[in-house]
C-alpha positions in Angstrom: 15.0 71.8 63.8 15.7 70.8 67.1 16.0 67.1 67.3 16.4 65.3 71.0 17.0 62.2 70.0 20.2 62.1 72.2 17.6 62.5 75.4 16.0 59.7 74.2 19.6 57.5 73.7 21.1 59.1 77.4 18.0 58.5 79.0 18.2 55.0 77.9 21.7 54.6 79.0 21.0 55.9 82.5 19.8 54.9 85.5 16.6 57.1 85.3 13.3 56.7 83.4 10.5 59.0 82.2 8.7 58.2 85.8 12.1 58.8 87.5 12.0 62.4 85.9 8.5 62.9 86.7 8.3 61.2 90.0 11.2 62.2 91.5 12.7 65.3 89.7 9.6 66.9 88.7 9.9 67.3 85.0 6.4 67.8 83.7 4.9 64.9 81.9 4.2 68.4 79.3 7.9 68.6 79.0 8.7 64.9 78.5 5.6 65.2 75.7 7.5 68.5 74.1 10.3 66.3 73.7 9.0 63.2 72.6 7.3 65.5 69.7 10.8 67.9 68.9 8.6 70.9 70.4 10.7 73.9 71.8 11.6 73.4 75.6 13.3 75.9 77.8 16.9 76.2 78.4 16.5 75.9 82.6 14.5 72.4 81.3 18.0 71.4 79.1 20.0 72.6 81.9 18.0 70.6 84.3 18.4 67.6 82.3 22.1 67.7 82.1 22.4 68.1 85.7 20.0 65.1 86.2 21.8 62.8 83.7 24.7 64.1 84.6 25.8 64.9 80.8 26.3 67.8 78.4 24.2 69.5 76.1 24.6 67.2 73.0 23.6 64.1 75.4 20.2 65.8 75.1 19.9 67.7 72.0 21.2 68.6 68.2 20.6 70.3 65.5 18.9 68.8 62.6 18.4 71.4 59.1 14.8 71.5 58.0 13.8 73.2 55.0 11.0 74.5 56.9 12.5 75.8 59.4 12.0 79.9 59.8 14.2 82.1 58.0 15.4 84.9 59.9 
């Protein structure tokens, strides 16, 4: 499972906000929902991110194993 926990913690450090992002970078309050939830986002949307928080990938995302999660 994708977990993006780390978005949340950047975010938090940052000088930005969810209404920043929205407002002013126009991230789709659908995408901030997808990622308050752990729901798939696109990688343009993670690269966006980064470039907006200035931060790598981890600062936004990570791996987390779920036994549920789809077997190949």
């Amino acid at each position: 499972m994708i977990d993006y926990t780390p978005f949340w913690n950047t975010l938090k450090n940052s000088k930005e906000s969810t209404y920043t992002l929205i407002k002013d970078y126009h991230i789709s309050s659908a995408t901030i929902d997808k990622l308050r939830k752990n729901k798939p986002v696109t990688t343009t949307t993670i690269n966006d991110l980064c470039i907006i928080l200035n931060c790598d990938i981890q600062d936004i995302a990570r791996y987390v194993y779920s036994p549920d999660d789809q077997r190949l």
